[in-house]
PAZAPA-4460 file (N, C-alpha, C; in steps of 0.05 Angstrom, whole numbers, plus 32768, in hexadecimal, padded with zeros to 4 digits):
% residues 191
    n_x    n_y    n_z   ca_x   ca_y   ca_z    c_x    c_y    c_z   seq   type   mol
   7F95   8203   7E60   7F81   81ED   7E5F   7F8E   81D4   7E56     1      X     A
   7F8C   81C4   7E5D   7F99   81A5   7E5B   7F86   8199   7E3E     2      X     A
   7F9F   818C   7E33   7F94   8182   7E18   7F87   8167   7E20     3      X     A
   7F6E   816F   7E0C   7F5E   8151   7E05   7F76   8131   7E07     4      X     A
   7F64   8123   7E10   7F71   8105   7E0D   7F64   80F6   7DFC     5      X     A
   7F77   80ED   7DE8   7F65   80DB   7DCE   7F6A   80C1   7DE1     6      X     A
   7F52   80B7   7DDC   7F50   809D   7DEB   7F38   808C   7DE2     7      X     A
   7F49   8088   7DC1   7F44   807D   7DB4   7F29   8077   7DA2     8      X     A
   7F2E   806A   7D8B   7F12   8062   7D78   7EFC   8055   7D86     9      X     A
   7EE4   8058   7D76   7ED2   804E   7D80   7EBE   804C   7D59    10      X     A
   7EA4   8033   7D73   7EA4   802E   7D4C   7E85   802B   7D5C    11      X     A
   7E6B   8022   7D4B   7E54   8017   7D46   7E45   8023   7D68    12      X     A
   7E4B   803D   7D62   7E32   8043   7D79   7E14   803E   7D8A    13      X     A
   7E1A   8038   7DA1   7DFA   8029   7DAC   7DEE   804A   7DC0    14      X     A
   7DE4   8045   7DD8   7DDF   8054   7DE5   7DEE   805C   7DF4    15      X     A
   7DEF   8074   7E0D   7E01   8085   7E16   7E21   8089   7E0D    16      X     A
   7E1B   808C   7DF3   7E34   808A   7DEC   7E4E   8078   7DE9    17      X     A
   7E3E   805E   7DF7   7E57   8041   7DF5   7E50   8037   7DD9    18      X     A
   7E68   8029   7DD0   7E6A   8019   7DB5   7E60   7FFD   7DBD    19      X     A
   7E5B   7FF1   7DA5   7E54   7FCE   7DA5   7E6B   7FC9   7DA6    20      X     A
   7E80   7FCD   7D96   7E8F   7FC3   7D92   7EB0   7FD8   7D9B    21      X     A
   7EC2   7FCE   7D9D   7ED9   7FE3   7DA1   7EED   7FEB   7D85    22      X     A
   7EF2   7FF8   7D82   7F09   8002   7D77   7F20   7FF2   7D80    23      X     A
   7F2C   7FD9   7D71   7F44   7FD0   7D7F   7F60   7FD5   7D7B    24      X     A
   7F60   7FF5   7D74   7F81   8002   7D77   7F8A   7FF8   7D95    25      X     A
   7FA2   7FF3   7D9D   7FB2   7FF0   7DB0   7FAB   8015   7DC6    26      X     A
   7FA6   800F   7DDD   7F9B   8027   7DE4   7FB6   8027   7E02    27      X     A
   7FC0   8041   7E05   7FCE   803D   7E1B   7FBB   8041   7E3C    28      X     A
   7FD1   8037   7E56   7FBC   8030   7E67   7FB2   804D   7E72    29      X     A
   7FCB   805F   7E74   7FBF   8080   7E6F   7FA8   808E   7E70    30      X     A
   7FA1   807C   7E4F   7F8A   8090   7E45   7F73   8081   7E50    31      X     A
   7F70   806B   7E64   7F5A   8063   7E6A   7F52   8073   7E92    32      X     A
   7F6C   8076   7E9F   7F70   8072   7EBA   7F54   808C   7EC3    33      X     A
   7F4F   808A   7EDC   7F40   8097   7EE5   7F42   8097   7EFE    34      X     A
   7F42   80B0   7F10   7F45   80C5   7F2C   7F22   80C4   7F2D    35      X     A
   7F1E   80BC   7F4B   7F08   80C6   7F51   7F04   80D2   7F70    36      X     A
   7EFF   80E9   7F79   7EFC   80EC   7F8F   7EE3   80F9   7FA0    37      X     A
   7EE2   80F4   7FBE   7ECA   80F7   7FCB   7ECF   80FE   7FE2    38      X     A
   7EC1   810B   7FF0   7EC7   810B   800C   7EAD   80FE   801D    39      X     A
   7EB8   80EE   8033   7EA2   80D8   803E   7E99   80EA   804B    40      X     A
   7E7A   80E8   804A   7E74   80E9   806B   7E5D   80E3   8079    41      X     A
   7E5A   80E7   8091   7E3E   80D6   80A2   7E34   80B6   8094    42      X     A
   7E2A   80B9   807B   7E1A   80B2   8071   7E25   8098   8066    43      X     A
   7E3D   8096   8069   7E54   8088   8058   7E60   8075   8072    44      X     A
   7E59   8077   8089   7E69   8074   80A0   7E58   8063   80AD    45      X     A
   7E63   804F   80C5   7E59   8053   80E0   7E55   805B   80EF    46      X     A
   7E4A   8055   810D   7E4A   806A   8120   7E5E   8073   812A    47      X     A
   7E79   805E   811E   7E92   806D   812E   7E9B   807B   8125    48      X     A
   7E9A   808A   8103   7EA5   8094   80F6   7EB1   8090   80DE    49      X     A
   7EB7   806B   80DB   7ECD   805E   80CB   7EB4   805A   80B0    50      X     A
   7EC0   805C   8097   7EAD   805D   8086   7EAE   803E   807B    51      X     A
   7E95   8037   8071   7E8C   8016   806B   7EA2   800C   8054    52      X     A
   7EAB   7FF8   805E   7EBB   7FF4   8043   7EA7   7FEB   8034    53      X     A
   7E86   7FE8   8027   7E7D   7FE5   8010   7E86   7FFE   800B    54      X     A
   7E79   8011   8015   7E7F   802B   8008   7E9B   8033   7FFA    55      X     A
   7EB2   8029   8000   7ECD   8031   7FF4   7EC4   8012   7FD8    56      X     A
   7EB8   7FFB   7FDC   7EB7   7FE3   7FCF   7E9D   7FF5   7FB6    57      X     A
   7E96   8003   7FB8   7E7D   800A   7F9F   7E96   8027   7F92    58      X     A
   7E9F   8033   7F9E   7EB2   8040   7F97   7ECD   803C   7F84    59      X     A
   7ED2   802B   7F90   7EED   8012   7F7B   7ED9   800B   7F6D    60      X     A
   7EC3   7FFD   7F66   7EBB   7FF2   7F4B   7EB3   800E   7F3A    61      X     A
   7EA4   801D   7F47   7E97   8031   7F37   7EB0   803E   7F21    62      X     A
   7ECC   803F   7F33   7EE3   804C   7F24   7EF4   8040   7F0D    63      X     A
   7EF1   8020   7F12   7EFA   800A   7F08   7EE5   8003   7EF2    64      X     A
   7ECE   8008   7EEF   7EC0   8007   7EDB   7EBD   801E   7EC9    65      X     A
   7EC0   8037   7ED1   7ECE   804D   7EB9   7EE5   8045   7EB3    66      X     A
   7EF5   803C   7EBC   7F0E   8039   7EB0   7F07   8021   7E96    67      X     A
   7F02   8011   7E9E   7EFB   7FF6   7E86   7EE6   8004   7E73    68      X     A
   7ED0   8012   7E71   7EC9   801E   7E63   7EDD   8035   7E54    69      X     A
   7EEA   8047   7E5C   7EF9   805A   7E53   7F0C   8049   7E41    70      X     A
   7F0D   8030   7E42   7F20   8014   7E39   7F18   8012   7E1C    71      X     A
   7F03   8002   7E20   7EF8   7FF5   7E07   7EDF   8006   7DF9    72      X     A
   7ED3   8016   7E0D   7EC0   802D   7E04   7EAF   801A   7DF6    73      X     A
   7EA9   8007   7E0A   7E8C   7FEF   7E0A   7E80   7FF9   7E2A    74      X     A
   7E6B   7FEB   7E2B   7E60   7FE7   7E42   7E6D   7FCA   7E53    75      X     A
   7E79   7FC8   7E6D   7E82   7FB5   7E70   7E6D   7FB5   7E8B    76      X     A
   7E7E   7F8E   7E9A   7E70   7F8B   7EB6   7E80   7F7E   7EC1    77      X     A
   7E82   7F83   7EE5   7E94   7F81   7EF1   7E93   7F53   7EEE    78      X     A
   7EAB   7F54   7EEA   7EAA   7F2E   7EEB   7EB5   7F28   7F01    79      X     A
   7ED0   7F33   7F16   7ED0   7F2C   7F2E   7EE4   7F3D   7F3B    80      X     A
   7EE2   7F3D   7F57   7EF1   7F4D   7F68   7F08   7F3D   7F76    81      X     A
   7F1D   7F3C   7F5F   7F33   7F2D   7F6A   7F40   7F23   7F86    82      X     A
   7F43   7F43   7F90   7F4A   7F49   7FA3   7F48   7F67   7FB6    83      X     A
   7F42   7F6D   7FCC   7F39   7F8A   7FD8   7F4D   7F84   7FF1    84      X     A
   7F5C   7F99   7FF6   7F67   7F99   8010   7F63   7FB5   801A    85      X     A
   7F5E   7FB8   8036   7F59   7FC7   804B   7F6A   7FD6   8055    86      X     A
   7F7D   7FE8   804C   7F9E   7FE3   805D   7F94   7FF9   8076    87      X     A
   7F84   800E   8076   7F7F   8023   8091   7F6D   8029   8085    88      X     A
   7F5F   8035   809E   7F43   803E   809F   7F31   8058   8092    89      X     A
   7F2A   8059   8089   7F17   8076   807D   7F04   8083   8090    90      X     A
   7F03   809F   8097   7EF6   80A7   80A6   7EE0   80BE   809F    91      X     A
   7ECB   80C1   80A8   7EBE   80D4   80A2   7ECC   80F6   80A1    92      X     A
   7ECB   80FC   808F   7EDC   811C   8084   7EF2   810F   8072    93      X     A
   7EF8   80FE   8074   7F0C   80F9   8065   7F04   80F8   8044    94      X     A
   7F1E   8100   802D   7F17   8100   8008   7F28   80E7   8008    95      X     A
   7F0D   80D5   8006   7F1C   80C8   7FF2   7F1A   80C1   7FCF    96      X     A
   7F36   80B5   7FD5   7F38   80C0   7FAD   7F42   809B   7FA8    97      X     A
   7F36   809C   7F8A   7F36   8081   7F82   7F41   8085   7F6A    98      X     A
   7F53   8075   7F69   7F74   8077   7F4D   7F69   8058   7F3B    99      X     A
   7F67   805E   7F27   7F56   8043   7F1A   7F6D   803D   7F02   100      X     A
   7F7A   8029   7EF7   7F81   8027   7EDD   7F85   8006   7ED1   101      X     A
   7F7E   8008   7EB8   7F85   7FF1   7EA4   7F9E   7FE3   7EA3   102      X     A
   7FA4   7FCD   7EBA   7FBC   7FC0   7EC1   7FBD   7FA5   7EA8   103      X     A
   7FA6   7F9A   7EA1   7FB1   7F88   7E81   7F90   7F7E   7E73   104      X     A
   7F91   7F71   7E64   7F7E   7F6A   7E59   7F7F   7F53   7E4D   105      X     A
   7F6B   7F40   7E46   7F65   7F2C   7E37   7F5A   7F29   7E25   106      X     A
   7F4B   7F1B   7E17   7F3A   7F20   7DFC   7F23   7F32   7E06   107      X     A
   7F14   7F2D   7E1B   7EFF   7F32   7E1D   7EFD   7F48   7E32   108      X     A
   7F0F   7F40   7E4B   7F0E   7F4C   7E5E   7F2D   7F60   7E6E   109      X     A
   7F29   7F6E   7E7E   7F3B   7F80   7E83   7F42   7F7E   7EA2   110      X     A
   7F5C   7F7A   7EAE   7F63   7F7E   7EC6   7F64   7F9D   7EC9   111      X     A
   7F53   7FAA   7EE4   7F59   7FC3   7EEC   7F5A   7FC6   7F06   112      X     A
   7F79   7FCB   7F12   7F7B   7FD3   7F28   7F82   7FF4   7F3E   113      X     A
   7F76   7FE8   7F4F   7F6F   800A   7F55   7F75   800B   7F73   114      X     A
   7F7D   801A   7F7C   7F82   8030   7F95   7F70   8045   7FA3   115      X     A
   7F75   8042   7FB7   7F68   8050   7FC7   7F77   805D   7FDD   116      X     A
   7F6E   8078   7FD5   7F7C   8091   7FF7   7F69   809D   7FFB   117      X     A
   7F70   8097   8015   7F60   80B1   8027   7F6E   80CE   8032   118      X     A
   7F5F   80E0   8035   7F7B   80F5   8036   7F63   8104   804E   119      X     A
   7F7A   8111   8062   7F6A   8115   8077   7F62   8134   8072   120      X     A
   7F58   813F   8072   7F4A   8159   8069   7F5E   8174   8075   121      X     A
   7F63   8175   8094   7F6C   8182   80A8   7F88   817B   80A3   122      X     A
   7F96   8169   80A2   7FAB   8161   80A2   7FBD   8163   8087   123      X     A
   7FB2   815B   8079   7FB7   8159   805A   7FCE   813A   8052   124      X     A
   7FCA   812B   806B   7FD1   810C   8062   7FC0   80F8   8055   125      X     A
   7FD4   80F2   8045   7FC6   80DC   8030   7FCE   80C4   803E   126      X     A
   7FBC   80B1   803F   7FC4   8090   8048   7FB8   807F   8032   127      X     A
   7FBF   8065   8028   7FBB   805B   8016   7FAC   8047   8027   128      X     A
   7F87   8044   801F   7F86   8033   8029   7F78   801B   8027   129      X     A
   7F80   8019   8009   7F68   8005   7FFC   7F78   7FFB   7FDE   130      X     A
   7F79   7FE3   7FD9   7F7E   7FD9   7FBC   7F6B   7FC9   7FB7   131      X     A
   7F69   7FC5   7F91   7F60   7FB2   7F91   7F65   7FB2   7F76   132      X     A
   7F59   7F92   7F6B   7F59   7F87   7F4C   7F39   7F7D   7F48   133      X     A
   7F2B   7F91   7F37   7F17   7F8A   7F20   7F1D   7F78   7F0B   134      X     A
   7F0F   7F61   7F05   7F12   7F59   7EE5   7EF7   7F6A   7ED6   135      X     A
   7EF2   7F75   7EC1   7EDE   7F7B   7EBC   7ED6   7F70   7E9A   136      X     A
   7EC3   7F67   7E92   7EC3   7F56   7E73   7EB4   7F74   7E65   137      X     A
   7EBF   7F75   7E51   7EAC   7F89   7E3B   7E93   7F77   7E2E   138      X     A
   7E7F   7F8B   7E2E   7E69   7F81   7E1E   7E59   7F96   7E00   139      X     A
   7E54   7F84   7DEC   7E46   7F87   7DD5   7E28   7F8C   7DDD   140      X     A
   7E1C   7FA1   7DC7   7E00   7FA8   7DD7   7DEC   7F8A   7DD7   141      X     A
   7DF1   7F7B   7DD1   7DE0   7F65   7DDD   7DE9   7F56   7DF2   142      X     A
   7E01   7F61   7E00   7E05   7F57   7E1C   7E1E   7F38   7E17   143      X     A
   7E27   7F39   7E00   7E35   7F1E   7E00   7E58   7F32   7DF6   144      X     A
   7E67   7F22   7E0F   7E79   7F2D   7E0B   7E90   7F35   7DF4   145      X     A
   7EA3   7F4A   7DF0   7EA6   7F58   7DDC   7ECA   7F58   7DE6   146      X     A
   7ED4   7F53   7DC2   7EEB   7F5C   7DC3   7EF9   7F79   7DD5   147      X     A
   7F0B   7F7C   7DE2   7F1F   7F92   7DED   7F38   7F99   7DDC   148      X     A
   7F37   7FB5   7DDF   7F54   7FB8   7DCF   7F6D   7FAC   7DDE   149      X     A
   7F80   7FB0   7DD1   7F9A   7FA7   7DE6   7F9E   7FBE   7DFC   150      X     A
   7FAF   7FB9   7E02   7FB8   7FCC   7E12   7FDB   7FD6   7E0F   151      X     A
   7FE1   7FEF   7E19   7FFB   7FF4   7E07   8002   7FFD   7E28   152      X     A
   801F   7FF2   7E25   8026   7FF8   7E48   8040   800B   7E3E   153      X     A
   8041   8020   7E4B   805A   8034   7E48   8075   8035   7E52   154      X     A
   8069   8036   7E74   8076   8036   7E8B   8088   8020   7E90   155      X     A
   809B   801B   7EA5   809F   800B   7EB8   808A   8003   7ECB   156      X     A
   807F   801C   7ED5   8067   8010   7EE7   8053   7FFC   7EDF   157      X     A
   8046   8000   7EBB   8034   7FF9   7EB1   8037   7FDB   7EA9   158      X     A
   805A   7FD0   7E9C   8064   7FBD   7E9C   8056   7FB0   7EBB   159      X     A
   8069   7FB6   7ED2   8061   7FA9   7EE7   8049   7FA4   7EEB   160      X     A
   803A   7FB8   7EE9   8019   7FB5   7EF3   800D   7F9F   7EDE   161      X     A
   801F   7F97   7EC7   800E   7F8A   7EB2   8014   7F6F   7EBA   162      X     A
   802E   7F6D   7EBF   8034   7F56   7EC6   8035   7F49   7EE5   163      X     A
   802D   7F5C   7EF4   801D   7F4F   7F0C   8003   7F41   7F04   164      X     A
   7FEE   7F55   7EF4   7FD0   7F48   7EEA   7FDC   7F2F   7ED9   165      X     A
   7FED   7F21   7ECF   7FEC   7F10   7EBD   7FEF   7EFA   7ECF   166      X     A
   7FFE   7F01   7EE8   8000   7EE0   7EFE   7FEB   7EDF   7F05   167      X     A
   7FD8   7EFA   7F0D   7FB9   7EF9   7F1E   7FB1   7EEA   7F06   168      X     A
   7FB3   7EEB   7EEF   7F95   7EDB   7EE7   7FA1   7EBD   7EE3   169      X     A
   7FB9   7EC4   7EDE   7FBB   7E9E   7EE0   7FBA   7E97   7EFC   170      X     A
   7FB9   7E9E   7F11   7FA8   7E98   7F2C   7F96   7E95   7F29   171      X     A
   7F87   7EAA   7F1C   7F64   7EA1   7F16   7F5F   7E88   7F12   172      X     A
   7F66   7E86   7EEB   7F5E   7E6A   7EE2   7F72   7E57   7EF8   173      X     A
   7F84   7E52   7F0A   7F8B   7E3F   7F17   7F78   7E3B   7F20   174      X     A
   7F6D   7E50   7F2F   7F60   7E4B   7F4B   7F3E   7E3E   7F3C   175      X     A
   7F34   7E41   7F2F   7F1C   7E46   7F19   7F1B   7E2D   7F10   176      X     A
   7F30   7E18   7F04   7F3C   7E02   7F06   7F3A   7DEB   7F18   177      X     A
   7F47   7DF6   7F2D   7F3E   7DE8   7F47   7F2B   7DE1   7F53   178      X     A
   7F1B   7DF2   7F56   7EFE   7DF3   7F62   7EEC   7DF3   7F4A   179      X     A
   7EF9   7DE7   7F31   7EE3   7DD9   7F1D   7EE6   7DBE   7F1C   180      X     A
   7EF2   7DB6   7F25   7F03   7D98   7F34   7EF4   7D8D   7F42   181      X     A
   7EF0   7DA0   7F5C   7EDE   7D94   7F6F   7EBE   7D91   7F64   182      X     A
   7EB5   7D98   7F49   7E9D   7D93   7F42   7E9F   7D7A   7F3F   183      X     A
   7EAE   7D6A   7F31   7EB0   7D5C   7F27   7EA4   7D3D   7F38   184      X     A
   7E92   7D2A   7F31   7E87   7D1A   7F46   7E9D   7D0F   7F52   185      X     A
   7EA8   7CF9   7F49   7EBD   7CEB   7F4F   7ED9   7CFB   7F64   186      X     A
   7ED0   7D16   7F68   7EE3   7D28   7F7A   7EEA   7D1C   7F92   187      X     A
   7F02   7D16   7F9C   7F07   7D0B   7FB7   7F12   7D1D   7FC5   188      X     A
   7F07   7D2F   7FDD   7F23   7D47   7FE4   7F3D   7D31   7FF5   189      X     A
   7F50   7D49   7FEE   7F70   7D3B   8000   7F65   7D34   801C   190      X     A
   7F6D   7D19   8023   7F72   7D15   8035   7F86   7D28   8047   191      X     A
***
């Protein structure tokens, strides 16, 4: 039987078991990651067979938001969908499985990026066919957002994955920046 995973303190209990507040020991990204899998079908699809990308898009958040909870062990909410790419198609019979983990964090909020395969049932090939980056903010039980622990990176992989999310968000605020610019009355766009 596989040993328990401590994954970490928790302090001032609300309902279903989430905290107001987190435990802010340094937590590794490990003890947060989460596997989720399904197999599509009919119902999930079009008439041609190919399954909706909302359906893989409610899938990546649903997995990406246990993970940020398993994080801060707050109640959090999704703040934005960085980025989703499509790389091949999902078909009805096909499992797919959704690889979720805690790539970095900020005071408040948590980059989690996640994967997607589809694996063909009959065949037993896996094709990778979906990424993406969640930001997700933790929240205090009155809904106003809440300190995150750090995050403790182990790996080589975890390094990289941390420091890919640290250019994404300074893209963010660039981009967030920019197009707060153009509020501005006096805005002239480039010629």
């Amino acid at each position: 039987m596989p040993e328990p995973v401590d994954r970490g303190g928790l302090q001032h209990s609300t309902h279903h078991g989430l905290r107001d507040r987190a435990d802010m020991t340094p937590r590794p990204a490990g003890a947060s990651r989460v596997t989720m899998s399904a197999q599509m079908n009919p119902s999930d699809a079009n008439p041609g067979g190919n399954v909706h990308g909302g359906t893989i898009m409610k899938m990546v958040d649903t997995a990406a938001g246990v993970c940020a909870m398993r994080h801060c062990r707050t109640r959090v909410v999704t703040a934005s969908l960085d980025s989703m790419s499509f790389l091949h198609p999902v078909y009805v019979g096909d499992i797919v499985t959704v690889l979720a983990s805690v790539n970095d964090v900020g005071s408040t909020s948590m980059e989690i990026g996640v994967r997607v395969e589809a694996e063909d049932i009959r065949s037993g090939e896996v094709r990778h066919t979906s990424s993406a980056y969640l930001v997700f903010v933790a929240l205090d039980s009155k809904g106003q957002p809440t300190p995150v622990p750090p995050l403790l990176v182990e790996t080589e992989d975890e390094r990289r994955r941390q420091a890919h999310a640290k250019i994404r968000r300074e893209s963010r605020r660039a981009r967030q920046e920019a197009l707060k610019r153009t509020m501005d009355p006096g805005f002239a766009p480039p010629a």
